[in-house]
C-alpha positions in Angstrom: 145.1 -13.0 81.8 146.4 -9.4 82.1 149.4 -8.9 84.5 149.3 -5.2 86.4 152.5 -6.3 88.5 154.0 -3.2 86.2 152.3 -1.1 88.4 153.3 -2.8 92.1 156.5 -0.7 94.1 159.7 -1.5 92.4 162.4 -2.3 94.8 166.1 -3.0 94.1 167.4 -6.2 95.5 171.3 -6.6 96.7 171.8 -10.7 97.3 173.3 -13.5 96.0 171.7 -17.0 94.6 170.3 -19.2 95.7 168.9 -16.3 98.4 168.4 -14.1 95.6 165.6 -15.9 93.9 163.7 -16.7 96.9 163.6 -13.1 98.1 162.9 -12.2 94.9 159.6 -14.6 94.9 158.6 -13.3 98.4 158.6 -9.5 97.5 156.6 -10.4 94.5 154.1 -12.7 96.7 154.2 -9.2 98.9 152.8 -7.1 95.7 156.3 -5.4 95.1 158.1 -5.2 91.9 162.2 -6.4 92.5 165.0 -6.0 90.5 168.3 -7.4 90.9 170.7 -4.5 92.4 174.3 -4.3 89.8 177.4 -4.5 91.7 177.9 -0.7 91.4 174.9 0.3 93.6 173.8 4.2 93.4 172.9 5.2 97.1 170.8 8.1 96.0 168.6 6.2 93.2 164.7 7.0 94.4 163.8 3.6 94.8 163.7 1.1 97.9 166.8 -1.0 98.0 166.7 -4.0 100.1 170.1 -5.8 100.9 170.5 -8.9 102.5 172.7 -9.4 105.3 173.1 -13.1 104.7 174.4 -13.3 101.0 175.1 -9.2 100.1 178.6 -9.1 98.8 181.1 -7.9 101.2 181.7 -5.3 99.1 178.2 -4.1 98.8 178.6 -3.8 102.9 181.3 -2.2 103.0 180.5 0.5 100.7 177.1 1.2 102.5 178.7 1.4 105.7 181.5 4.3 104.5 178.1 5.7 102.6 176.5 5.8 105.9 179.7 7.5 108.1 179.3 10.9 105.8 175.6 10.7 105.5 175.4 9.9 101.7 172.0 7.6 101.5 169.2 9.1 101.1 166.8 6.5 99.7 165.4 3.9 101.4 167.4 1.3 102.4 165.7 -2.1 103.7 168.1 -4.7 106.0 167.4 -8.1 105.4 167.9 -11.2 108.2 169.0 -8.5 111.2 168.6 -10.9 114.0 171.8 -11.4 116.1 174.5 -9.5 113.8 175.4 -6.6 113.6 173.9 -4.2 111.1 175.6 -0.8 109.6 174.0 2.2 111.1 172.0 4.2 109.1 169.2 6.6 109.9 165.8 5.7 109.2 166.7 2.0 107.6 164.3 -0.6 108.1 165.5 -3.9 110.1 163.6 -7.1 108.8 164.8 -9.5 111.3 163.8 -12.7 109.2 162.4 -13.5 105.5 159.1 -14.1 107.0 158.5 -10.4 107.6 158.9 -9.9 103.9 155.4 -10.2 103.9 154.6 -7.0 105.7 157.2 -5.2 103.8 154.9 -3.4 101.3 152.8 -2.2 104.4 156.0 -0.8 106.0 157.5 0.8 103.1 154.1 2.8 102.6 153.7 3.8 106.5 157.3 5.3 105.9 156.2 7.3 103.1 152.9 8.8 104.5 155.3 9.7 107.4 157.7 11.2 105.1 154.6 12.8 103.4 153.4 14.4 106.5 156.7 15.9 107.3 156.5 17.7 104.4 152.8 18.9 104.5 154.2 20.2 108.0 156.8 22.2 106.6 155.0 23.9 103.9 152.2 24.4 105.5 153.8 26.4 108.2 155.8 28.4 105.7 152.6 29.6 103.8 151.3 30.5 107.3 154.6 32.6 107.6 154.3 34.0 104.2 150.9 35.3 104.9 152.4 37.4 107.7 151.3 34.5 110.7 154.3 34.1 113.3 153.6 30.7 114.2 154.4 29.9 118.2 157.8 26.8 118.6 156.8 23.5 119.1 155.8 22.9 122.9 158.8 19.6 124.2 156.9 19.7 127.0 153.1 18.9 126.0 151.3 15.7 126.3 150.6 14.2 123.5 147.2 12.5 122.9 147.3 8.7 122.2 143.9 7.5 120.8 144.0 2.8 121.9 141.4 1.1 119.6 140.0 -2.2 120.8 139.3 -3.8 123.8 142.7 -4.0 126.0 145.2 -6.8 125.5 147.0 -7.5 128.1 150.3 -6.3 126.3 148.8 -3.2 125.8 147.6 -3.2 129.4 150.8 -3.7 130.8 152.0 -0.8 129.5 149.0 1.4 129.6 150.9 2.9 133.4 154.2 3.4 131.8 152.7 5.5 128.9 150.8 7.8 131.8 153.9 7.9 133.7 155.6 9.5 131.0 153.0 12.5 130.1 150.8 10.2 127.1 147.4 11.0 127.5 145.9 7.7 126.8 142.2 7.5 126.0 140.8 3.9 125.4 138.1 3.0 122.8 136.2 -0.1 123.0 133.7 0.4 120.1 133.6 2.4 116.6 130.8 4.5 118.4 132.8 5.5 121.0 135.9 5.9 119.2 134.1 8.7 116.6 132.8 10.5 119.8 136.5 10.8 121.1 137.6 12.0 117.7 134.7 15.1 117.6 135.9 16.1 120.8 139.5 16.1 120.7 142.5 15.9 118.1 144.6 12.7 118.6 148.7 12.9 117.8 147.9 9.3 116.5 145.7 5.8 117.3 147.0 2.4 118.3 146.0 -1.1 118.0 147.4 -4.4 118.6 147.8 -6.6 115.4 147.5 -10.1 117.4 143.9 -9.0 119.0 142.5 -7.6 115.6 141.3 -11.1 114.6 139.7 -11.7 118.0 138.1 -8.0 117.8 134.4 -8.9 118.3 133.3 -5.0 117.5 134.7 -4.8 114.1 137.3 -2.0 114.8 139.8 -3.6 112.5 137.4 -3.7 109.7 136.1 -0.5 110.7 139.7 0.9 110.1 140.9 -0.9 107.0 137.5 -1.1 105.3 135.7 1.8 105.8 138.9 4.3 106.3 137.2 4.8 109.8 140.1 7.1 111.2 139.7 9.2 108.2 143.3 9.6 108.3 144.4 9.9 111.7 148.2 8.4 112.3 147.8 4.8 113.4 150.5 3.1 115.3 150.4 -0.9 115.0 151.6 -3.0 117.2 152.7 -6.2 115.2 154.5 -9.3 116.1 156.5 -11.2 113.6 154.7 -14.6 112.2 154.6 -16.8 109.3 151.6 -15.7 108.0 149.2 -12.6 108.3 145.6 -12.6 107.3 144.1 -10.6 104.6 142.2 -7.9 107.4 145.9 -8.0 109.5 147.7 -7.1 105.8 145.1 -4.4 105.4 145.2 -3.1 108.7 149.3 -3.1 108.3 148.7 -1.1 104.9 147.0 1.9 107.0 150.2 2.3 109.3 151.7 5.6 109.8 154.1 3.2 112.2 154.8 -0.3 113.1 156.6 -1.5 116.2 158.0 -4.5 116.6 157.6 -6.1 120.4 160.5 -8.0 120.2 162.1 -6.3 122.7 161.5 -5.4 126.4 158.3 -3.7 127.6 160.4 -0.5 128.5 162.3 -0.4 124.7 158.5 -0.5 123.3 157.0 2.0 125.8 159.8 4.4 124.3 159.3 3.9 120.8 155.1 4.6 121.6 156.4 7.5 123.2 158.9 8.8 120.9 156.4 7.7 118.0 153.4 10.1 119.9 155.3 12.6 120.6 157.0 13.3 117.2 153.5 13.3 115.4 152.5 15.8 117.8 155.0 18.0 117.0 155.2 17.6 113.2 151.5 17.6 113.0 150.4 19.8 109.7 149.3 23.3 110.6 145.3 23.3 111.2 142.9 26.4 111.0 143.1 28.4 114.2 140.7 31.4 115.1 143.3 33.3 116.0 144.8 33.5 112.5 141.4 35.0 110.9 142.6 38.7 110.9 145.8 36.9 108.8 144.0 35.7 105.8 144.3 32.3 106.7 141.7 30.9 108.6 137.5 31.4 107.6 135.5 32.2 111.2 132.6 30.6 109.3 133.4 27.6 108.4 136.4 26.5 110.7 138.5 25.9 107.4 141.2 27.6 105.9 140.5 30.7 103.6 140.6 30.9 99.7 143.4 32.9 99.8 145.5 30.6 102.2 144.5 28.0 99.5 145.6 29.4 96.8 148.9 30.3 97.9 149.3 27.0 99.3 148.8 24.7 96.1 151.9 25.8 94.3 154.1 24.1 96.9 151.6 21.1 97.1 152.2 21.0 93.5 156.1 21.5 93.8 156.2 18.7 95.9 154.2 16.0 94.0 156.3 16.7 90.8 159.5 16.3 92.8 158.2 13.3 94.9 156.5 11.7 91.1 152.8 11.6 93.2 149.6 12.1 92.5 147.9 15.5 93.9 144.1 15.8 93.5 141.6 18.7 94.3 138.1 18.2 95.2 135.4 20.4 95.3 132.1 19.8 97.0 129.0 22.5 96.3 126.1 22.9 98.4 122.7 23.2 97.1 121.6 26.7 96.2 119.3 27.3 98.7 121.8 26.0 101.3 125.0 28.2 99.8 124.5 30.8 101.7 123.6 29.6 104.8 126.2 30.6 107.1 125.1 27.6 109.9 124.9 25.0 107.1 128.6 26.3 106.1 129.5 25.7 109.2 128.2 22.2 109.6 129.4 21.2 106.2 133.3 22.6 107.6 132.7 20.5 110.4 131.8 17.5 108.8 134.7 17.7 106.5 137.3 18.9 108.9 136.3 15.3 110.8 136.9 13.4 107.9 139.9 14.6 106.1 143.3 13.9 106.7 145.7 16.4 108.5 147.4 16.7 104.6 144.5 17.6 103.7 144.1 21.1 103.2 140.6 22.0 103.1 139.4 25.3 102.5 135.8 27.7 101.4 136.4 28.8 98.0 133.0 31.1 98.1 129.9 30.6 100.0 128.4 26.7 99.6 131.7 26.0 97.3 134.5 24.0 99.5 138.1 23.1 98.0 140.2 20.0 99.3 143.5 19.3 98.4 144.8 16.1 98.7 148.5 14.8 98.7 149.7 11.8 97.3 145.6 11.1 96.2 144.9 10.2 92.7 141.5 10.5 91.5 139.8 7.8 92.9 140.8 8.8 96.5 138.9 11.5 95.8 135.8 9.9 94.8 135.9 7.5 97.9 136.2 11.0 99.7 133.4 12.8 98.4 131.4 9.7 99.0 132.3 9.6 103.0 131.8 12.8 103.3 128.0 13.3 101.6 127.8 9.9 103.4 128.8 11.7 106.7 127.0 14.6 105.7 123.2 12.6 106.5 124.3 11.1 109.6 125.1 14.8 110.8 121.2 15.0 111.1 121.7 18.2 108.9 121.4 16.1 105.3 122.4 18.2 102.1 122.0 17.1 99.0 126.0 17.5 97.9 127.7 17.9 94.4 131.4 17.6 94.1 133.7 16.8 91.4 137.3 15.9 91.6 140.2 17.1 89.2 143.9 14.9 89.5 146.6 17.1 89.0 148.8 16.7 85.0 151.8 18.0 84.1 150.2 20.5 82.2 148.6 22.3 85.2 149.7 25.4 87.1 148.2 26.3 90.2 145.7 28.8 88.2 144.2 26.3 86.1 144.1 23.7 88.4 142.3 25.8 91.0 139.6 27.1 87.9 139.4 23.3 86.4 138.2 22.3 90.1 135.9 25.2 90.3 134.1 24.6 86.9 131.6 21.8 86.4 130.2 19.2 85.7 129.8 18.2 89.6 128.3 14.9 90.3 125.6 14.6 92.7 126.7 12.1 95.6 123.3 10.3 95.7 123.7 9.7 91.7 127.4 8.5 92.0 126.3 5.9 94.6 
């Protein structure tokens, strides 16, 4: 029997036996790849290190603790068996409180990295805006950010549905997958919420909806998780999707500030959309509701900066309409729609010429793309506008430069969606 655990999340592990080898078996049961840490441990390596509080050397402690005091970690660093000691403070660390929560650690590492990933979409976004000739407007502290609940109300949500209002959330509740697609065409979200403990009991499917069918085609998604023995398969998959995960262990008023502070910091570092305004700039097509070529193309070399340094995958797909549809200015504009719905804010979707549409996508290998392509010809013939779509998707190599990328995407074969299903 072939073993892919090669290709599962390395993570280096700082404890001592007989710890060791049980933390080592849970990560693996977790689909991560551990290592034992050496006693010299390099702060700035790029991968995870997790160090446990219970059997770490003290020396190992100490040195991550002076580390800390002038700001020298800057990879991950995981804190194992939190509860009731004190732990050394260090900006964005992740506090496991017990060895059960192992389990949920794979999910948690990846909701820190498509944070991390959307920071950086943010920032280079705005600066191809700016090097267009766009002066952008500062982030608003004082709007309301947009808070999207999925389900149908626990009562821990419930209870601090007033709190959340009190302090300028705009809360919108969702009770079905119909209704929570209608919110989502009429209004952009700062992020979605669910509560992990009601997801089994959820009689409309929303937490299948989510982690089976990618229904919040990319929107953040806060989860509200308690800590327990055991999650389910759907609960693991649901965790997986997490841009954040909040712990309720503490007091309603701690967890009505970390929603808060959660909402209002995806507001604000939300990636630069197409705005009418910027037409006259070069950056945003009137027609379509996308971004222009141009804008694209001088927005893929820093996509592609970034992947190299970050060791991701960056994939471009392009979706053709049918002749007679190409130029079509209304079915251009239903086809930007459509796709503007069900792309990811990273996502940086753009018309390439008439009935030809590029979409970038960060940290997306291939097969990302296909499952892509597929939603949207899917979404395409629900639209009640059906178009008989071709696409083809190219995954960035080493040997690429943002010119032949962007002509490798551009020239066939495309695949017709009805053929690839």
């Amino acid at each position: 029997m072939l073993d892919f655990s090669f290709y599962d999340p390395p993570i280096e592990v700082a404890a001592s036996s007989p710890r060791l080898e049980m933390i080592v078996s849970r990560l693996k049961s977790a689909g991560l790849r551990p290592y034992t840490a050496p006693p010299a441990i390099d702060f700035s390596a790029a991968d995870p290190l997790l160090i446990d509080m219970d059997s770490a050397a003290p020396e190992t402690l100490d040195r991550l603790s002076r580390a800390a005091m002038i700001g020298n970690v800057p990879r991950q660093i995981v804190l194992l068996n939190t509860s009731g000691r004190a732990a050394p403070r260090i900006d964005g660390a992740l506090h496991l409180r017990l060895e059960k929560d192992l389990s949920t650690l794979r999910s948690r590492l990846a909701a820190l990295a498509r944070r991390a990933s959307r920071l950086r979409e943010a920032a280079i976004r705005r600066a191809t805006t700016e090097g267009l000739g766009a002066k952008l407007p500062p982030v608003d502290v004082d709007a309301s950010p947009a808070l999207l609940y999925l389900g149908d109300g626990s009562p821990f949500f419930l209870s601090l549905q007033g709190a959340l209002r009190q302090r300028g959330v705009e809360i919108t509740a969702a009770l079905s997958r119909a209704t929570a697609r209608q919110h989502m065409t009429s209004k952009r979200f700062a992020a979605a919420l669910i509560d992990l403990s009601m997801a089994h009991e959820d009689a409309s499917g929303m937490g299948r909806w989510i982690s089976e069918e990618d229904g919040l085609a990319g929107m953040p998604l806060i989860v509200i998780s308690r800590p327990q023995a055991e999650f389910t398969e759907r609960e693991l998959a649901l965790l997986s999707h997490a841009t954040d995960i909040i712990d309720p262990a503490t007091g309603d008023d701690a967890i009505v500030t970390a929603v808060e502070a959660q909402c209002r910091r995806l507001h604000a570092s939300a990636p630069m959309m197409p705005l009418p305004g910027l037409s006259a700039l070069t950056v945003t097509d009137l027609a379509t509701g996308l971004f222009t070529r141009g804008f694209f193309e001088a927005h893929l070399p820093r996509q592609m900066q970034i992947a190299q340094e970050q060791a991701e995958a960056l994939s471009v797909l392009t979706l053709r309409l049918p002749p007679e549809m190409a130029k079509s200015i209304p079915a251009q504009k239903i086809a930007g729609e459509v796709i503007a719905r069900q792309i990811r804010d990273t996502d940086c979707a753009a018309l390439a010429e008439p009935g030809m549409f590029v979409i970038s996508l960060p940290a997306t290998p291939y097969r990302g793309g296909v499952r892509l392509a597929e939603r949207i010809g899917e979404a395409m013939d629900r639209s009640g506008n059906p178009a008989d779509l071709s696409w083809r998707v190219t995954e960035r190599r080493h040997y690429h430069t943002p010119q032949t990328l962007i002509s490798t995407a551009l020239i066939g074969p495309f695949v017709r969606t009805r053929i690839a299903a």
